[in-house]
N, C-alpha and C positions, 0 to 999 in steps of 0.2 A: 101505341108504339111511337107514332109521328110528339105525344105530349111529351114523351121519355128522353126520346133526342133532344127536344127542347129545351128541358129541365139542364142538360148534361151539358150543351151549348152556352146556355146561358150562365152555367156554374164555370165554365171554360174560360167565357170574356171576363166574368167579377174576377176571378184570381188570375187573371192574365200577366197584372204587375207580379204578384209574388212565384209566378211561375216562371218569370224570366228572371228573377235575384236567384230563384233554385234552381235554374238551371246553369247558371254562373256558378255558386258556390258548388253545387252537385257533384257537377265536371268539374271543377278546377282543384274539390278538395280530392275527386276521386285519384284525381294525376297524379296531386302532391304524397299523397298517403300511399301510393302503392310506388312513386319513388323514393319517399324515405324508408318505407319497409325495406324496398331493396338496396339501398345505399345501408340501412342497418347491420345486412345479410354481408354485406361486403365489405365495410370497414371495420365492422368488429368494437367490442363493446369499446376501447380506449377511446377510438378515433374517432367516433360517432359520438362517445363525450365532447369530446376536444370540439367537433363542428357546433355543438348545442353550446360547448363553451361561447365562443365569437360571435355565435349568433345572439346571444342573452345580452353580451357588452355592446354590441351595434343595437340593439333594438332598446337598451337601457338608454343608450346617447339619444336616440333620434325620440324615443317617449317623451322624456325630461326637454326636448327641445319645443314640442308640437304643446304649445300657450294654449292655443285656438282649441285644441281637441278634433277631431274625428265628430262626437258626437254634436257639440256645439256651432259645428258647417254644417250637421246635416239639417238640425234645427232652422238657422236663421237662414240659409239659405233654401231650406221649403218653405219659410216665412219670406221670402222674395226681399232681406232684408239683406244689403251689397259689401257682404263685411269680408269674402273670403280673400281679398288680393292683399289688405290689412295683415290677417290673419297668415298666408301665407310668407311674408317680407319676415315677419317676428318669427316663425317659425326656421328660416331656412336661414335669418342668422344667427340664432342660439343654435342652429344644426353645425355650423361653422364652427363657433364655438366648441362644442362638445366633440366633433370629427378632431381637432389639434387636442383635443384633452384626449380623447382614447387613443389617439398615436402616440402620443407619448408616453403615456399608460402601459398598453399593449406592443408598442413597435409594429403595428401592422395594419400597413393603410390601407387592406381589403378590410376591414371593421368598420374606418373611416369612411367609405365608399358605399357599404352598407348605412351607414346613417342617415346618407342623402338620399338613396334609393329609398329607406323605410319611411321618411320623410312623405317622398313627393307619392308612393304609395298611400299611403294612408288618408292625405290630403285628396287625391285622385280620387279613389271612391269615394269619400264624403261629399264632394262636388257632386260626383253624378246620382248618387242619391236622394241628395237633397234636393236634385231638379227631377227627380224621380224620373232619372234616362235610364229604368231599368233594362231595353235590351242591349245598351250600350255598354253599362256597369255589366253587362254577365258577358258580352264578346271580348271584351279586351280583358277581362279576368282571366279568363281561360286561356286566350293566346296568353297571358302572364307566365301563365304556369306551365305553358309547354314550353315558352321562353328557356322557365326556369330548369326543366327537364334537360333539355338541350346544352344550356351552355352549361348546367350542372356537372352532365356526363363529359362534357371537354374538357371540360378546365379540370376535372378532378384528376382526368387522363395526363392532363399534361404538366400540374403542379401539385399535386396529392390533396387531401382532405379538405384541404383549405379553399381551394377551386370549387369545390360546392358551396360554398359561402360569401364567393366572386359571384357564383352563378344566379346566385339568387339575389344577391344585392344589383346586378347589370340587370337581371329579369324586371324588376319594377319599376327600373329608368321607364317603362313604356307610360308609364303614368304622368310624366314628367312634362309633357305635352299639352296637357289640360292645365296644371297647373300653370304655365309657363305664361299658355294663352291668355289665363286669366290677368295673370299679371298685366299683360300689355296691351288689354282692351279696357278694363276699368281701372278706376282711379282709387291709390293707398290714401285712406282717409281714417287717421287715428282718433276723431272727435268722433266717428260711429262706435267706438268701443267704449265713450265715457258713460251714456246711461247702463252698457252692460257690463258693466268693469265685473262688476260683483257677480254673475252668472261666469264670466271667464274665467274668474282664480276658481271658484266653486270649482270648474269642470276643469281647472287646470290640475287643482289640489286631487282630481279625481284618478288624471291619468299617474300622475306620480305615485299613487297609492295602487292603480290598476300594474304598472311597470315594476314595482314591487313586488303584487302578489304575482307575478306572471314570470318575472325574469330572476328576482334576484335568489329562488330558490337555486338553479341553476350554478350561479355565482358560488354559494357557498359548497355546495355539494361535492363541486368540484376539489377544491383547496382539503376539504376534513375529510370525505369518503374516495377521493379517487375520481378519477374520468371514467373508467372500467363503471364505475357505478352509477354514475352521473348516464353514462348510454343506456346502462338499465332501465334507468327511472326517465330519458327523453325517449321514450320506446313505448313505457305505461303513459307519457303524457301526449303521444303521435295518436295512441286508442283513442284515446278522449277528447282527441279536433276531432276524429272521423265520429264519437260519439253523439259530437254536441253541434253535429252539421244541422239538424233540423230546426232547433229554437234559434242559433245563431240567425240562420237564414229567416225566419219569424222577425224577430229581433230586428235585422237589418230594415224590412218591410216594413213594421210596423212606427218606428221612430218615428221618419217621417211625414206620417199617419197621425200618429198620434199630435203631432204637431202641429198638425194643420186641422188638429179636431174629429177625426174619423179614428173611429176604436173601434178595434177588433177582437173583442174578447173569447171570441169561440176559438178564435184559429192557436191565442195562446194557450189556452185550454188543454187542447190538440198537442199543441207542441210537449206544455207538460207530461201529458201521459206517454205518449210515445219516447217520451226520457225515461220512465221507467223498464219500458220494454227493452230500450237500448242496453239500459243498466244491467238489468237479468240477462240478456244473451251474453253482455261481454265477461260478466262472472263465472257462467257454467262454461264458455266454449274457451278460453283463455289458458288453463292447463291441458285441454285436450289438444287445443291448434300448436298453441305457443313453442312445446319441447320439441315439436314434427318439424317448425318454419322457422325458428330461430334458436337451434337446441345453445347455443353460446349464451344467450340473453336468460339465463337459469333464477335471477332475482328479481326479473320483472313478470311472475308468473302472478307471487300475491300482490305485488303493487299495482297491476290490471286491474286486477280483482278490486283492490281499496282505492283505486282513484275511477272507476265506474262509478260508483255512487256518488261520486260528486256532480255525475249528469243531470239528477235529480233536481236539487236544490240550486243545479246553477239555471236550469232550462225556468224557473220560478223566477231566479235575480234577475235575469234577461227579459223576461215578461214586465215584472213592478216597475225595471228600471229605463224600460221604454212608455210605459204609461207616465211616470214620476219626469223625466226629462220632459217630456214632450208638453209637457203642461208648467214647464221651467221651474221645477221643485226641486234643483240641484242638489240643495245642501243635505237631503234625504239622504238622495243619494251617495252624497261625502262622506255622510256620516256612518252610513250602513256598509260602504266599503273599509272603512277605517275600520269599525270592527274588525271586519274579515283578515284586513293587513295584519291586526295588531293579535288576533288569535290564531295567523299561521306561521307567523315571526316566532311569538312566546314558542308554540311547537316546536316550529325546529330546531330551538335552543334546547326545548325542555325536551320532548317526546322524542325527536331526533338522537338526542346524545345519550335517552335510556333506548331503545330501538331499533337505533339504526335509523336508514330509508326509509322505512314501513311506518316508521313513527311520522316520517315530512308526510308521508303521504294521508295519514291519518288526519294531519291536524290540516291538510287542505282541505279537506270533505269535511270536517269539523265547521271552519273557518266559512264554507260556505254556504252551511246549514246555516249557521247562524244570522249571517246576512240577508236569507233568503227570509226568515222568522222576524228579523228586524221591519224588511219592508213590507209584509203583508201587514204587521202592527200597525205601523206607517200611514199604511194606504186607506187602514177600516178609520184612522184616528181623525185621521183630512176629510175622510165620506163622510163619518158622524159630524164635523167641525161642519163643512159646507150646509149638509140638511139641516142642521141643526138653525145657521145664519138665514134661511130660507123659510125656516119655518119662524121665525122674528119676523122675517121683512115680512110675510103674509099677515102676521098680526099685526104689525102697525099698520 
């Protein structure tokens, strides 16, 4: 008995990091998900378009702004290597930038506001990841999100639909603190970016195509099918954060791991199968819950169904593409997203316009099988390349 507790103990401390990123993401998507379910319930499908609308064009601005990337903080700074205040200065003035370009765009400077907030977001956790301040990154995640709860349900009360999209862009100012700090304690040194110039556009090139497959679905959806539709289909893609909470959370753990040389291939293993499992509940329960809890939301019964499977093959890219980073194989990764962009684009154009929805939705699960088939090629072609170089250097 006393070996057993032991075992259980000791299994306790090893995952102690990834138990506090899951407890962050756990809670904070659990908040976020059962407040958009019910902001779903109560704006009704137009309106809950229209919020996925602004949200898509604030998150396209501050994307296209963020040089540095998310993943490429979290890398060099678990490499103790002093590049984020660089990183962040180029960031938040292309966020400058693109805030005057969607105002005038849009005419609506909660977009704009949202840029800077998804900015210093984004920026914020990759800081603390990369110093691996996992219980820090999971307490302030969570207050984020009751943030966001909060002034979501006020602002909504007091300026309609669009006040959830106030709420959530003031929610991640909390981030802004970290970010800020950095700035004023280390020193902006552009000559630390010249030997990784080329890892930056890599991982620059990456999020532009990441901001693509992610947001500009939305963009179009809205103009050709309707907002009415567009809440359908941001309703099947709300399934699929709460789907893909487990590998993200893997994912988020693992990068900075792998960066610094510590692989964990069991735990992504894990991740994978348990994506399968997620994928089958949300297929079989999805027409039996869905007509009960959302009878309005009547076309995102099969597009549940057709974007579940995309948990699959993504909880795989999330896997290669923290092993592939971490060992700075960027352009792998460029390349095997680039696919993906350019096989959910052709869709929407082609499968979309014979389809409908169900067609975008198809050629996302498409789009990211095939990325997931790319990198595992990838990964066997670099193992055989390496042994192969090894087994030379033993002969000579």
């Amino acid at each position: 008995m006393k070996l057993g507790k032991d075992k259980i103990r000791n299994l306790l401390l090893k995952t102690k990091d990834i138990q506090q990123i899951a407890l962050g993401n756990v809670a904070g998507k659990a908040i976020i998900a059962v407040f958009w379910l019910y902001m779903a319930a109560v704006l009704g499908t137009e309106n809950y378009g229209q919020v996925n609308y602004l949200i898509a064009l604030g998150a396209m601005g501050a994307g296209l702004s963020m040089v540095g990337t998310s993943n490429m903080l979290i890398i060099y700074t678990a490499k103790k290597v002093p590049i984020e205040s660089t990183i962040y200065i180029i960031g938040l003035s292309l966020g400058t930038i693109s805030a005057i370009i969607l105002y005038i765009f849009s005419e609506n400077i909660i977009v704009s506001i949202f840029v800077f907030s998804y900015i210093f977001y984004n920026f914020g956790i990759a800081e603390l990841l990369g110093k691996k301040e996992y219980k820090k990154y999971s307490i302030i995640l969570i207050v984020q999100k009751i943030l966001f709860v909060g002034l979501g349900l006020l602002f909504y009360n007091l300026i309609g639909f669009e006040g959830v999209v106030l709420g959530f862009g003031l929610s991640m100012l909390i981030f802004s603190s970290i970010v800020l700090k950095q700035l004023k304690n280390t020193k902006i040194d552009f000559k630390i970016l010249k030997p990784r110039f080329g890892f930056m556009i890599n991982n620059y090139a990456l999020v532009i195509e990441k901001v693509l497959s992610a947001q500009v679905d939305k963009l179009i959806i809205a103009p050709i099918f309707g907002f009415s539709i567009l809440g359908n289909y941001a309703l099947s893609m709300q399934i699929l954060a709460v789907a893909t909470i487990l590998p993200s959370i893997v994912f988020q753990y693992t990068l900075s791991q792998d960066a610094s040389g510590n692989y964990n291939n069991k735990m992504k293993k894990i991740s994978v199968i348990a994506s399968v499992g997620m994928a089958g509940l949300a297929i079989l329960l999805a027409p039996i819950v869905l007509p009960i809890v959302f009878p309005e939301y009547t076309e995102a019964v099969q597009l549940i169904q057709i974007v579940s499977l995309h948990v699959i093959p993504s909880s795989i890219i999330l896997a290669y593409t923290s092993k592939l980073l971490g060992d700075e194989k960027s352009r792998y990764v460029l390349v095997g997203q680039g696919i993906s962009v350019g096989i959910y684009l052709s869709g929407i154009f082609t499968l979309g316009s014979i389809i409908g929805v169900n067609g975008i939705a198809i050629s996302l699960v498409l789009a990211a099988t095939a990325q997931a088939i790319f990198y595992i090629i990838c990964t066997q072609l670099i193992k055989n390349h390496e042994n192969k170089s090894q087994d030379q250097g033993k002969n000579d």
